[in-house]
RODO-297853 format. One record per atom (N, C-alpha, C): x, y, z. Coordinates in steps of 0.2 Angstrom, whole numbers, padded with zeros to 4 digits, always signed. Example, Ala and Ser with C-alpha at 12.3 -4.5 7.8 and 13.67 -1.06 7.14 Angstrom:
<atoms>
+0066-0028+0039 +0062-0022+0039 +0066-0016+0039 +0064-0011+0035 +0068-0005+0036 +0064+0000+0039 
</atoms>
This chain:
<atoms>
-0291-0347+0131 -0286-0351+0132 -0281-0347+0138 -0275-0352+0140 -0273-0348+0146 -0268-0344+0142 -0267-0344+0138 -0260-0341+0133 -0265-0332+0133 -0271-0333+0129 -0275-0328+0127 -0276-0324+0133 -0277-0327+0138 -0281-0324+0144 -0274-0319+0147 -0269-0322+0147 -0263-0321+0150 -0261-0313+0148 -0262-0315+0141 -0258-0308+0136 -0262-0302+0136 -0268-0305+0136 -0274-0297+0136 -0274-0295+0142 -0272-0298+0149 -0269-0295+0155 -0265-0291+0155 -0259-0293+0151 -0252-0288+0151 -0251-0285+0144 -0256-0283+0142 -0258-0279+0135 -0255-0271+0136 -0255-0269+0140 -0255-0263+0143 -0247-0262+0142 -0243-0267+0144 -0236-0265+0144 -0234-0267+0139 -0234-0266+0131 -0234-0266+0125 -0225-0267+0125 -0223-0262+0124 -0215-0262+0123 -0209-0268+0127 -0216-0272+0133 -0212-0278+0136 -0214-0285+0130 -0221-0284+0128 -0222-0288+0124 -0218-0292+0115 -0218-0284+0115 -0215-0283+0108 -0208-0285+0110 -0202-0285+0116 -0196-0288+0115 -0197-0297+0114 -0201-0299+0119 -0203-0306+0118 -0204-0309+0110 -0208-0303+0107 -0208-0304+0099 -0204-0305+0097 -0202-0300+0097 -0194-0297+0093 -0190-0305+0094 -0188-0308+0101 -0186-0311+0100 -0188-0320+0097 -0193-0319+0096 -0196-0327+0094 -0197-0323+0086 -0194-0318+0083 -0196-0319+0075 -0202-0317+0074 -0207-0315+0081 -0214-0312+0080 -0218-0318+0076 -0216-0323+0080 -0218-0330+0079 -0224-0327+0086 -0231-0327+0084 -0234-0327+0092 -0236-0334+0095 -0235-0338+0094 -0237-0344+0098 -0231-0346+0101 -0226-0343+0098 -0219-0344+0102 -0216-0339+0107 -0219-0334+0105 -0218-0329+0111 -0221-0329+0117 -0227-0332+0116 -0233-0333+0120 -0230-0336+0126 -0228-0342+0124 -0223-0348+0127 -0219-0345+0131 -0215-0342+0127 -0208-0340+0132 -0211-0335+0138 -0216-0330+0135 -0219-0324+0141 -0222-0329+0145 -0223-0333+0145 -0230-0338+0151 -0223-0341+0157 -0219-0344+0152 -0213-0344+0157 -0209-0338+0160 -0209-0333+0157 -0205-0328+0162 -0211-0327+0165 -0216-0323+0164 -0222-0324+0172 -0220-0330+0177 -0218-0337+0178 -0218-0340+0181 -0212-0340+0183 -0206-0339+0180 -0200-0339+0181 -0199-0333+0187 -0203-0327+0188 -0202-0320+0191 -0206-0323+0197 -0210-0328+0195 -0215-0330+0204 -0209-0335+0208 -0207-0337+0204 -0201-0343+0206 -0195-0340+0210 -0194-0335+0207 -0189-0330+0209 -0188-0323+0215 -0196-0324+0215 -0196-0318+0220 -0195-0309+0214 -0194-0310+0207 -0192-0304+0207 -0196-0298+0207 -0202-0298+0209 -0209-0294+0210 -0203-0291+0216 -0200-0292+0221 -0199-0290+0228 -0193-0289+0227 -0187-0290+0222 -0181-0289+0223 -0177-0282+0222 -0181-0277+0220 -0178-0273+0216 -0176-0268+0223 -0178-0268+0228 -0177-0264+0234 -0172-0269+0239 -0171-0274+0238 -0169-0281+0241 -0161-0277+0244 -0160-0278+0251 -0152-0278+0253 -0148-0282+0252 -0144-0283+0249 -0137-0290+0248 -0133-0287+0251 -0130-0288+0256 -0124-0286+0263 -0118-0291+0256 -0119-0294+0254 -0112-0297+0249 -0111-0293+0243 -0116-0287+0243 -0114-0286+0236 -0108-0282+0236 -0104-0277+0239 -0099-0276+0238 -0093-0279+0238 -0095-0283+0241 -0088-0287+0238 -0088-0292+0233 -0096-0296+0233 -0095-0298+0227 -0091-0292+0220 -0091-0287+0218 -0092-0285+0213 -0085-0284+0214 -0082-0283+0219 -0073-0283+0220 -0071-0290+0218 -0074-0296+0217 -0071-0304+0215 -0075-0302+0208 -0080-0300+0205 -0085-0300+0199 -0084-0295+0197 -0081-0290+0195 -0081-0283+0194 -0085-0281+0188 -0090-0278+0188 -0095-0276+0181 -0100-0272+0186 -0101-0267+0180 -0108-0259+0181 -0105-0255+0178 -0112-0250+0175 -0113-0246+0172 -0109-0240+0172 -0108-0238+0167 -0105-0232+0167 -0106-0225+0163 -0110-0221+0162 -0112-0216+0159 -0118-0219+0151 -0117-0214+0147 -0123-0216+0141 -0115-0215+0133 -0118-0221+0131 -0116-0221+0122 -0117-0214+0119 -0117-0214+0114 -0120-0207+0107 -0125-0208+0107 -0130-0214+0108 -0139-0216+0108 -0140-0214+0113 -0138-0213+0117 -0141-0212+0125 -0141-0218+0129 -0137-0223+0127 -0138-0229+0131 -0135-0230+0135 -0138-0233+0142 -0132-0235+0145 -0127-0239+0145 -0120-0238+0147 -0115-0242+0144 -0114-0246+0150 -0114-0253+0150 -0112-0258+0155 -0106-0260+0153 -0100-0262+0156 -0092-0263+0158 -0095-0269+0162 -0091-0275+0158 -0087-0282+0161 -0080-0281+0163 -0075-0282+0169 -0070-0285+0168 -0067-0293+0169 -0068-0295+0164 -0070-0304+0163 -0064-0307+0166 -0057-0301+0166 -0049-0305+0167 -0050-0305+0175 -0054-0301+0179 -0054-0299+0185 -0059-0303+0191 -0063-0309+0187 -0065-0315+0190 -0064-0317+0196 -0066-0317+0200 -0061-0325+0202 -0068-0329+0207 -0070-0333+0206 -0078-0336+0206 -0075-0341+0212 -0069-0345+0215 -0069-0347+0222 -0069-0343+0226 -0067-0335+0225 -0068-0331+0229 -0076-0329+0230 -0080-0327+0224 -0085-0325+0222 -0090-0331+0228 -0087-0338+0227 -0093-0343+0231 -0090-0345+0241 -0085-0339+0241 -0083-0340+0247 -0088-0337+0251 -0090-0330+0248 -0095-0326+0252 -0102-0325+0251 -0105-0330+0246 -0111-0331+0244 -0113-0337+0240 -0119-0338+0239 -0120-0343+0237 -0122-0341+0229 -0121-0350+0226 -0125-0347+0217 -0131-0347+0216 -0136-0347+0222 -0142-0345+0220 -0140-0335+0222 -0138-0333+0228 -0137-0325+0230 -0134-0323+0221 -0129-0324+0220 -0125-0321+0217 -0131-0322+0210 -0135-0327+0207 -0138-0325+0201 -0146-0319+0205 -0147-0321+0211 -0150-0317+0214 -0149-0309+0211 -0144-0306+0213 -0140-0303+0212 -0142-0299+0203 -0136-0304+0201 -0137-0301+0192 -0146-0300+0192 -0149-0304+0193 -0156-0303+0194 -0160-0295+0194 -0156-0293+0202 -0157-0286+0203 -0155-0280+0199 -0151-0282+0197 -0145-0279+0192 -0149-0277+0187 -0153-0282+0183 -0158-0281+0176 -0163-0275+0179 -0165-0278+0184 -0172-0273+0187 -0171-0269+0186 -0166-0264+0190 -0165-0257+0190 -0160-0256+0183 -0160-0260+0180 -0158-0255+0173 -0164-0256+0169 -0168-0259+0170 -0175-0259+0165 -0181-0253+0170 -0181-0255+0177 -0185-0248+0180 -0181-0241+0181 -0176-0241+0182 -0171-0236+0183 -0167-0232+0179 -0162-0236+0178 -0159-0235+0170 -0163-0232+0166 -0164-0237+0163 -0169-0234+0152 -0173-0228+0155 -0176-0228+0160 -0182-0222+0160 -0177-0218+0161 -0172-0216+0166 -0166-0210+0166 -0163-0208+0160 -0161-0214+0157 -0156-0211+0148 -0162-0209+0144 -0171-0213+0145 -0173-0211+0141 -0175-0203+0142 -0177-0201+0149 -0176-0194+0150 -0172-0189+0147 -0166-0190+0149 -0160-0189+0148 -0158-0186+0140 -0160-0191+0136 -0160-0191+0130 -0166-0188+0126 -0171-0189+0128 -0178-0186+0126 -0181-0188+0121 -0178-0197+0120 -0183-0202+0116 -0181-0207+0120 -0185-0213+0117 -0186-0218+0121 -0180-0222+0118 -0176-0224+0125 -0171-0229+0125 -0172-0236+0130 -0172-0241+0125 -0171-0247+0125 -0166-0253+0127 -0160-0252+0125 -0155-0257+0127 -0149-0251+0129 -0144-0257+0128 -0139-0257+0131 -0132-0254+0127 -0128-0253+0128 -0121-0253+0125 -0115-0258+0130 -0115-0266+0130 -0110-0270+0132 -0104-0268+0131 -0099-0268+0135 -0091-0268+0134 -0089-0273+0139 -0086-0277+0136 -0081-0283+0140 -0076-0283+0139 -0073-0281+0143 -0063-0282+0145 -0061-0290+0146 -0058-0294+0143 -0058-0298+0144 -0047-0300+0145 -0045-0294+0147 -0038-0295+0147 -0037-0296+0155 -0032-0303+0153 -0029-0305+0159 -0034-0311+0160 -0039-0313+0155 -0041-0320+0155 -0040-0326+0154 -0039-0331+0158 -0034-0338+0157 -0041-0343+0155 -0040-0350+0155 -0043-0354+0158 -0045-0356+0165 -0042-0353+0169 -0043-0354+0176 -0051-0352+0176 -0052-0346+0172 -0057-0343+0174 -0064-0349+0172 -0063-0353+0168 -0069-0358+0166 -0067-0364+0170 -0070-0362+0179 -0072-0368+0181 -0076-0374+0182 -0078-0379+0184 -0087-0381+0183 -0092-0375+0185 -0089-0373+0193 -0094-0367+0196 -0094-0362+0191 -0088-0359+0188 -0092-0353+0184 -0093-0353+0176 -0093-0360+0175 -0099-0360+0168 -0105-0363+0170 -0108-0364+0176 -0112-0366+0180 -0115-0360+0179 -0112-0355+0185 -0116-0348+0184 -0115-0345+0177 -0113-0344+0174 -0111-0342+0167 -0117-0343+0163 -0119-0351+0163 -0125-0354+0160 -0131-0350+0161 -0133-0350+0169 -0137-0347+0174 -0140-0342+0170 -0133-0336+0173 -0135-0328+0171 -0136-0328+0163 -0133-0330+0159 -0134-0330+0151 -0142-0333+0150 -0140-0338+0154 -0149-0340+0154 -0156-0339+0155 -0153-0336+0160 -0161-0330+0164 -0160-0324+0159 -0156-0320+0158 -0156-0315+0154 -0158-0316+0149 -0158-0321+0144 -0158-0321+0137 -0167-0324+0136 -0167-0328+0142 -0177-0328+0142 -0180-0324+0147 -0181-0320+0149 -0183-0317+0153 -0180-0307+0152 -0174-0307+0149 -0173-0299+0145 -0171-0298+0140 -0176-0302+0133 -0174-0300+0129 -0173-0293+0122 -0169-0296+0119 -0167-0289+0115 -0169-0283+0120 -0162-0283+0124 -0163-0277+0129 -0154-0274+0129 -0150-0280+0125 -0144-0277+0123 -0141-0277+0116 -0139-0270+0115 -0139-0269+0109 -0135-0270+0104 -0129-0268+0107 -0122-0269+0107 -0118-0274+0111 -0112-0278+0111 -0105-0278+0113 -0103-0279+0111 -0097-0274+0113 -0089-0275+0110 -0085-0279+0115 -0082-0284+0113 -0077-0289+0118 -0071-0285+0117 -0068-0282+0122 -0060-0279+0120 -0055-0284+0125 -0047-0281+0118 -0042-0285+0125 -0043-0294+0123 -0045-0295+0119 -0046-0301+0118 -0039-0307+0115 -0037-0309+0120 -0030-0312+0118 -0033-0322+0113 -0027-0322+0112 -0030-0330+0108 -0034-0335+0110 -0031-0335+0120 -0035-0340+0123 -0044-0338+0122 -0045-0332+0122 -0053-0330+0123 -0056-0334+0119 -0053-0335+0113 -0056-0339+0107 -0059-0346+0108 -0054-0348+0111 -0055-0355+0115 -0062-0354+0120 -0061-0350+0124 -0066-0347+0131 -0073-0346+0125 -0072-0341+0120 -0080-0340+0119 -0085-0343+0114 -0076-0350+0112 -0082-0355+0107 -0085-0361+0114 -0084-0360+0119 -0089-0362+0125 -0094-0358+0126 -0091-0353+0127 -0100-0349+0127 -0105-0348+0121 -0100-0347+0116 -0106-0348+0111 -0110-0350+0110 -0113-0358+0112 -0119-0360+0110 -0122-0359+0117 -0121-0354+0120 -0127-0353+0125 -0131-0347+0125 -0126-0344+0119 -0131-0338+0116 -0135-0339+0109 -0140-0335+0109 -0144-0335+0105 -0141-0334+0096 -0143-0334+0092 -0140-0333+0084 -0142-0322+0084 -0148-0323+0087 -0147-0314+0085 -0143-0312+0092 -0141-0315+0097 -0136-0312+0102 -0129-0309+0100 -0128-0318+0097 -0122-0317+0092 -0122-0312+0086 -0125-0310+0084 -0123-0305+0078 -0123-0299+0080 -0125-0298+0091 -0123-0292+0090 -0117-0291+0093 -0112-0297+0092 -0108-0294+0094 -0101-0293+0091 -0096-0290+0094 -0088-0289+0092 -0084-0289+0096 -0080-0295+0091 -0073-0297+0097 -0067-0293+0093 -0063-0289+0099 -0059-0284+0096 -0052-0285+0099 -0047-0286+0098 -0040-0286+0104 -0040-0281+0107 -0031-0278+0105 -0029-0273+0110 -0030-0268+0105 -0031-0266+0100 -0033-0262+0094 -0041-0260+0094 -0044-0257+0100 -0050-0256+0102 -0053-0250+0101 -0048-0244+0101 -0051-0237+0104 -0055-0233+0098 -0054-0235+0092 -0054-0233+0088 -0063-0235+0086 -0063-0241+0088 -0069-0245+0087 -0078-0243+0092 -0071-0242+0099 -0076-0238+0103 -0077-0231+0102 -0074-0228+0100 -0075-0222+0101 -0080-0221+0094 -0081-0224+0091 -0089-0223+0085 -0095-0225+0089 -0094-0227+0095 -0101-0229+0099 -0100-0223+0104 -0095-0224+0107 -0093-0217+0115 -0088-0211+0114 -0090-0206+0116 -0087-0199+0118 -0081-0203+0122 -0077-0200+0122 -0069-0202+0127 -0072-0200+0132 -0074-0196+0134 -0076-0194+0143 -0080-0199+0145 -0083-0202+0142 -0089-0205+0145 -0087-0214+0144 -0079-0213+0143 -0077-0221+0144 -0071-0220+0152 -0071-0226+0155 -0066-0225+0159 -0061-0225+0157 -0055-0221+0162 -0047-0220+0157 -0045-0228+0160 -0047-0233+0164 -0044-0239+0162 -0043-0242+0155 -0049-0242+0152 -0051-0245+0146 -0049-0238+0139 -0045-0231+0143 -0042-0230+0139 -0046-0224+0137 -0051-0222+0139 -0056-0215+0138 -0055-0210+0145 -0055-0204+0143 -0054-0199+0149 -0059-0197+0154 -0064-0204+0156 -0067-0202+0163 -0064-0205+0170 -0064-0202+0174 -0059-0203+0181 -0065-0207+0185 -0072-0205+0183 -0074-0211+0188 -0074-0218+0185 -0077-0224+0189 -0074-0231+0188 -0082-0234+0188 -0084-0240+0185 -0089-0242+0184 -0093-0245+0194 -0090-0244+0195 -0090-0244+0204 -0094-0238+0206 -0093-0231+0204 -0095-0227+0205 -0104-0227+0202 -0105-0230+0198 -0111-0231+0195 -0114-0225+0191 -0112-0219+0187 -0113-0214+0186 -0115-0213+0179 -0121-0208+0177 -0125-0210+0174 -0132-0205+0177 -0136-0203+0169 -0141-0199+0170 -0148-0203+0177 -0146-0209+0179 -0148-0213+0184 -0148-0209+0190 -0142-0207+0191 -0136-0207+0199 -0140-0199+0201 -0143-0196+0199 -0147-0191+0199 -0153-0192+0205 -0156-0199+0204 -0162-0203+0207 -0159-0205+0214 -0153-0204+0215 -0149-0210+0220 -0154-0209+0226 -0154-0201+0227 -0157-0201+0235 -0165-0204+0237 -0167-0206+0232 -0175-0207+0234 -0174-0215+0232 -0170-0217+0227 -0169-0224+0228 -0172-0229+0232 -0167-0230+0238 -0169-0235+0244 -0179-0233+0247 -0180-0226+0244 -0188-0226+0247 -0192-0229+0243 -0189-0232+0236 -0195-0232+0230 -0201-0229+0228 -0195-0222+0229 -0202-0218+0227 -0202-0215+0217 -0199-0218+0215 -0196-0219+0207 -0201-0222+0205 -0203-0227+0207 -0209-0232+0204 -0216-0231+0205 
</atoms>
C-alpha cells in the first residue's frame, strides 16, 4: 500500500516517526494519515528549500510580532519568548503578506528542529527534543483578535501542531490579565487536548513559577531574569553555528 511503502522509506528517521505516534496515541493507521499529509503539506510548501530562504521582511516583521529564542531551560531546552501584548498584525500585513509571514514561522520550526535540538542536544550531552514556551501576554486587549490575526493564528497553530508534533514541552502563559481568558477560550479549540495540558496560564505572580524550569541568567531581565541580552539577540548553544550558517554547511 501507499501508506506501507511511504513509512519503510522514512524508516531511517525513527525519532520523526515516533512524534507523529506519540501524537495520534500510537494509533498507527492514524499516524500513518497525518505523516502522508505532512510529506505533502512540505511539497506544497516548498519546505525541502526554506531553511536557507532570505526574507528581506523578516526584521521588521519581528519588531510588529516580537517572538525567539533565548538560551536553554534546566533540560537543556531551548526557551522560545512570545510577546503576545506587542502584536500589531495591520502593521505585520502592511509589509508582507499571510502566505510570507506563515512562510516565515515555517522557517523558524526548521532551524529549531535542524539547528537548535542538535546544538542544546550537544550542548547538553543527551538528546533534546522540545521546547520550553513562554508567552508574555501583558498589554493584550481585543484589538489583538482581528479576522486577519485569528486567520494567521489558525494558520501557524495549524501547521505546527500537524506537521511538529510533540516538539513543545512546556508553556508557561505570563502577565495574563482577565481579558486573556476571553482571548484564550478562542484559541482553545484550535489546540489539541495533549497541547492543552501542557500548558500554564500564570498572571503577574510568575517568577517563581519560572524559575523551577530556568536559572535567572538565562531568562531576560524584561520578563524579570538577569540576562541583558533580548530574544532578538537569538542567543543560545545554537549562536556558536552562526558563521557557517548562511553556507549550510551544518547539514
Amino acid at each position: 500500500s501507499e501508506v506501507e511503502g511511504v513509512l519503510q522509506e522514512h524508516l531511517a528517521d525513527e525519532k520523526k516517526l515516533l512524534r507523529f505516534l506519540k501524537a495520534r496515541n500510537f494509533r498507527v493507521d492514524r499516524a500513518a494519515e497525518m505523516y502522508l499529509k505532512h510529506l505533502r503539506w512540505r511539497e506544497e510548501w516548498g519546505v525541502d528549500d526554506i531553511l536557507f530562504r532570505d526574507f528581506p521582511e523578516r526584521d521588521q516583521l519581528l519588531e510588529y510580532y516580537p517572538q525567539g529564542y533565548h538560551m536553554c531551560d534546566k533540560q537543556g531546552r531551548p526557551i522560545y519568548i512570545q510577546y503576545l501584548g506587542g502584536i500589531n498584525v495591520h502593521k505585520v500585513l502592511s509589509i508582507a503578506t499571510e502566505e510570507t509571514v506563515i512562510k516565515l514561522f515555517i522557517q523558524e520550526y526548521e532551524k529549531f528542529l535542524h539547528l537548535k535540538l542538535p546544538a542544546c542536544s550537544e550542548a547538553s550531552g543527551r538528546l533534546i527534543e522540545t521546547s520550553l514556551n513562554i508567552m508574555d501576554v501583558s498589554g493584550i486587549s481585543l484589538k489583538v483578535l482581528t479576522k486577519e490575526s485569528q486567520r494567521i493564528l489558525k494558520a501557524v497553530t495549524g501547521f505546527t501542531q500537524d506537521n511538529y508534533p510533540e516538539m513543545m514541552g512546556n508553556m508557561i502563559i505570563i502577565n495574563a490579565p482577565y481579558i486573556f481568558k476571553v482571548i484564550y477560550n478562542i484559541i482553545k479549540p484550535m489546540l489539541s487536548p495533549r497541547t492543552q495540558s501542557k500548558i500554564t496560564v500564570l498572571g503577574t505572580r510568575y517568577l517563581d513559577k519560572l524559575l523551577e524550569y530556568v536559572d535567572a541568567e538565562c531568562i531576560p531581565e524584561k520578563i524579570g531574569g538577569t540576562s541583558k541580552y533580548t530574544i532578538f539577540d537569538d542567543i543560545g548553544p545554537w549562536s556558536e553555528f552562526a558563521p557557517s550558517i548562511t553556507t549550510g554547511e551544518q547539514l
